[in-house]
C-alpha positions, 0 to 999 in steps of 0.5 A, spaced: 408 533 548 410 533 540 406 534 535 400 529 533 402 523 528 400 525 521 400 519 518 405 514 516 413 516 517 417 516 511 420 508 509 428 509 511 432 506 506 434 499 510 441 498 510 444 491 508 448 490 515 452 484 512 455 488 506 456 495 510 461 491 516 464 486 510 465 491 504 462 498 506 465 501 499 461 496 495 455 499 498 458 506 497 458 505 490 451 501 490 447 506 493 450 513 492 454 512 485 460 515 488 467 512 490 471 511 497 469 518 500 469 521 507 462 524 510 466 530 508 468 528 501 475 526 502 478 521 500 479 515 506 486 513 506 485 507 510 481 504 504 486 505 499 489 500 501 497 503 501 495 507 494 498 514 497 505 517 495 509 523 495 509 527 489 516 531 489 515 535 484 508 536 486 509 537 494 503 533 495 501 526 497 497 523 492 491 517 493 489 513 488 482 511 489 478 505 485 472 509 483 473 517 486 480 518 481 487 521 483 486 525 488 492 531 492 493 533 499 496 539 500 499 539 507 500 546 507 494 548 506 491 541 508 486 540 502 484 535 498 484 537 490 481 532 485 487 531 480 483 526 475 478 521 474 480 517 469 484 511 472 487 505 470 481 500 469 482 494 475 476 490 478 478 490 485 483 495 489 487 490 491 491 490 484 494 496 484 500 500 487 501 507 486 510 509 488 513 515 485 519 514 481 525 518 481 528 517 474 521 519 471 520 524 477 512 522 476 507 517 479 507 512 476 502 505 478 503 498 478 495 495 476 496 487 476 488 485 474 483 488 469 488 492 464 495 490 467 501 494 466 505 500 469 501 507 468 505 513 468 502 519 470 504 525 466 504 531 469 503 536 463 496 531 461 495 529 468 492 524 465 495 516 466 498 513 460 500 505 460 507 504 458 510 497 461 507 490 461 508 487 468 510 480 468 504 477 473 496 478 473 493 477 479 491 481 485 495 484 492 501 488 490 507 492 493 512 495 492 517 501 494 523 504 490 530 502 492 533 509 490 540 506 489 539 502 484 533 506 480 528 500 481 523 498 484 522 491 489 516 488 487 512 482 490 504 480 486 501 474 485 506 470 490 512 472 485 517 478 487 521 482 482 524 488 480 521 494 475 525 498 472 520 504 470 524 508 465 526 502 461 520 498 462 526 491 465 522 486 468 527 481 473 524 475 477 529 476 484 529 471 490 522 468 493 521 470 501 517 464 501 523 460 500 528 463 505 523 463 510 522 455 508 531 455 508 530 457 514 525 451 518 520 456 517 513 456 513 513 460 507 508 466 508 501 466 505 500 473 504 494 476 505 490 483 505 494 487 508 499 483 511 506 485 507 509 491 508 515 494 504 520 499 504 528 502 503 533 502 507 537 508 504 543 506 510 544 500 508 542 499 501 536 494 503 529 493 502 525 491 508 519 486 509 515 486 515 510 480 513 504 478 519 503 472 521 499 470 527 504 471 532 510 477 532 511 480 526 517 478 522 522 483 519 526 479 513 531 485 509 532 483 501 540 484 499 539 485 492 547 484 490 546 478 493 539 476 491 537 473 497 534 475 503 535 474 511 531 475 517 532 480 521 533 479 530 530 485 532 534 487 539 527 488 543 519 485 542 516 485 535 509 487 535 504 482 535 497 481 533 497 485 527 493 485 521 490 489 515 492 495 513 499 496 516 504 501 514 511 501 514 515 508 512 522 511 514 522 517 517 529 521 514 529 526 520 530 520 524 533 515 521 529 510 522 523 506 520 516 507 523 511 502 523 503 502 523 500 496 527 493 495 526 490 491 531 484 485 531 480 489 525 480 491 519 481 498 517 473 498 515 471 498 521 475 504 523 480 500 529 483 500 533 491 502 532 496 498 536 500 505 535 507 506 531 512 503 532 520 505 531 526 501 530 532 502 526 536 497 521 542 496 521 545 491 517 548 483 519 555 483 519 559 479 515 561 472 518 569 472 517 
């Protein structure tokens, strides 16, 4: 038998259930005052909302979280290292992307709410500092850097377009929602989590996985053309995918892989659907 009881148990701290399963960061930084960190205090990757680049110079992928700072991890020693705290001043995570940039060979971050504008990370005051406008406000940005042209492809605020971070050039390119529409299809409603981007070094093109309800969609944007075209995948695309995918191209392998989150957002912790590879090859010219 245990001890006799002496007297009342301490009063635990009640949960609020609704906010923990909806917006666990927000309860994080309600209660303990601190950002989105693991039980470890580390940062959370599948909370940053695809904030994560590698930093060539650096060897190191770099997170950028909305309230813990800029955050490094080693894959060598496979540590986690506070690079700083100051960031870009936004209201939600959703408004802002951080890629690298080739030409300034640093990480740069696209922030559309709050403070918008192009921050550039200096690697000698490891610091942020804002150097460009962006030409839309709003939230849910994506990006990723077409290394031939030496800019960047970028869809915010239901508008596409391209940045060049040395110049601080801005242009308005075609709208995926039109062709999809050309096409006898509804232009795409984009919501959290729902695009993913990235460059195809083979072919030149930027790819756009876009997730409805059903399979996922593959559109490839040919930027000499300006336009878009929609991709026949040879095989079965995923289907029921939802927040917190991730599309990357794997050099080694030439080809691309795709993380499918099935049914639930990446709060709750799953389930993935696993990844899936396919390689891109560009739509041959009709003679």
């Amino acid at each position: 038998m245990g001890p006799p009881p002496t007297g009342a148990e301490p009063r635990r701290p009640v949960l609020h259930r609704r906010l923990l399963r909806r917006r666990p960061h927000l309860l994080l930084r309600r209660r303990l005052g601190v950002g989105i960190l693991s039980p470890l205090g580390r940062p959370l990757t599948q909370h940053t909302f695809q904030q994560h680049a590698w930093f060539l110079e650096e060897h190191a992928f770099y997170n950028l979280l909305q309230a813990a700072g800029l955050w490094a991890f080693d894959p060598v020693k496979r540590d986690w290292k506070l690079v700083t705290k100051t960031t870009p001043k936004t209201s939600d995570i959703h408004s802002w992307k951080l890629t690298y940039d080739p030409g300034l060979k640093t990480v740069i971050a696209l922030n559309t709410q709050g403070d918008p504008g192009v921050f550039v990370f200096g690697r000698d005051t490891r610091t942020f500092t804002k150097k460009w406008p962006v030409p839309v406000k709003g939230y849910h940005v994506y990006s990723t850097c077409d290394a031939a042209r030496k800019r960047h492809v970028v869809f915010g605020c239901q508008k596409w377009w391209t940045l060049d971070a040395v110049t601080g050039e801005s242009k308005m390119i075609a709208d995926l929602g039109a062709a999809r529409i050309k096409a006898g299809l509804q232009a795409p409603h984009y919501e959290q989590g729902s695009l993913s981007l990235e460059y195809d070094p083979a072919t030149k093109d930027v790819l756009a996985l876009i997730k409805p309800k059903s399979a996922v969609e593959v559109w490839a944007y040919h930027a000499d053309q300006d336009q878009w075209s929609q991709v026949t995948m040879a095989g079965e695309a995923p289907r029921g995918s939802t927040d917190f995918d991730l599309l990357v191209y794997d050099r080694d392998h030439h080809c691309h892989l795709f993380l499918n989150v099935l049914g639930v957002t990446g709060y709750k912790g799953g389930p993935v659907g696993g990844f899936c590879a396919f390689r891109y090859a560009k739509p041959r010219e009709k003679e």
